[in-house]
N, C-alpha and C positions, 0 to 999 in steps of 0.2 A: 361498243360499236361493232355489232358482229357485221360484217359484208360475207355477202353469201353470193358468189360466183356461178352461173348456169351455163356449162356447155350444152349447145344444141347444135345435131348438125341438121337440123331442117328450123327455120324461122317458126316460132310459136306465133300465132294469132296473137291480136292484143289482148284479147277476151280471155285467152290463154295466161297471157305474160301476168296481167292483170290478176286473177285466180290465184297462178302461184306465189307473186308478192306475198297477198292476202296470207295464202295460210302458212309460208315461211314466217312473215312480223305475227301472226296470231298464235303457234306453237309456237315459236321462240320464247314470247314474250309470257303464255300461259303455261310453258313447263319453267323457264329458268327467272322469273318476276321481273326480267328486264324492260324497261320501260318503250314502246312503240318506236319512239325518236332515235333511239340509238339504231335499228334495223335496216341493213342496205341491203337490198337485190340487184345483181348484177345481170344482163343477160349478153350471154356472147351467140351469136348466130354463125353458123354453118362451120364449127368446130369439130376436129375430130374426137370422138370418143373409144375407150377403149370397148373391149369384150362383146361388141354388138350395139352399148347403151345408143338410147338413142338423147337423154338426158344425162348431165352429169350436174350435180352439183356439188363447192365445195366450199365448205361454212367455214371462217377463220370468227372463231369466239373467245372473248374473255375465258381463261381457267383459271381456279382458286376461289378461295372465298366461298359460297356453297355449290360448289359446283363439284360433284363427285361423279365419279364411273358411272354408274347404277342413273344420278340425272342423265347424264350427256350422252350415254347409251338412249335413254328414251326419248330426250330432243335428237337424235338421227334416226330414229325407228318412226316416230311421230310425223318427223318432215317427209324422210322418205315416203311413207304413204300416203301424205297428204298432198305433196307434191305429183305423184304419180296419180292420183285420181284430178285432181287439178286441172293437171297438161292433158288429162285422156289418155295418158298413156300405160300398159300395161308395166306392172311392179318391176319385172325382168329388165325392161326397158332402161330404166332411171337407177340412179347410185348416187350413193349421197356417204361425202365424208367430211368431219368434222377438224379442224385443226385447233388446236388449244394455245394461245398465248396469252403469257401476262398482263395484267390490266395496265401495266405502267410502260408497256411497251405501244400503247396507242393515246391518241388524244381526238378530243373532241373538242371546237373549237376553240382550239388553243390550249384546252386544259387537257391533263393526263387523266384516264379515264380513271373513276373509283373501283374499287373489287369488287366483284361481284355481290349483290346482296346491299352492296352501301350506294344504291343509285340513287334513293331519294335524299339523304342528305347534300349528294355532289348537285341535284339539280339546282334545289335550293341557294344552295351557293352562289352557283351558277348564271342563275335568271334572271 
């Protein structure tokens, strides 16, 4: 269940907010195999940011299980730009950082989420 937190300090359009959803659950899900269902976007409006951003984003993800440097380096490299093209906003602009917790430290309706990698067995389960 990644939740993915957006400071703005000016209100995104829908057409905007809508965009960035999109390709935060579509990079998440096509770099780390995580399934759509688990991806939340947050949007906070008229938030301060630091160093100028005019976006911040901040991804609290599953770590372990196959989730290594080298991925979770490329899902913030991936979102970062996809997000910044998204919002229209120049790359400078947007920052994007990544937090990694354990999968047993969250739950999804009710259940404690599976490790990374083992989501299709937990749906199953699940459903």
């Amino acid at each position: 269940m990644p939740v993915y937190t957006l400071a703005c300090t000016q209100p995104l359009p829908v057409s905007a907010r809508k965009a960035v959803a999109d390709i935060i659950t579509d990079v998440h899900c096509d770099v780390t195999g995580a399934p759509p269902e688990f991806v939340n976007v947050l949007f906070l409006h008229g938030q301060r940011t630091r160093n100028g951003e005019r976006l911040a984003v901040i991804g609290n993800v599953r770590s372990g299980g196959n989730r290594n440097r080298e991925l979770t380096d490329s899902l913030q490299a991936a979102i970062h730009d996809g997000v910044a093209q998204a919002a229209e906003l120049p790359a400078s602009q947007v920052s994007v950082r990544l937090i990694g917790f354990p999968a047993s430290w969250s739950m999804e309706g009710g259940e404690i989420l599976p490790e990374p990698g083992e989501e299709d067995a937990w749906l199953n389960r699940t459903s």
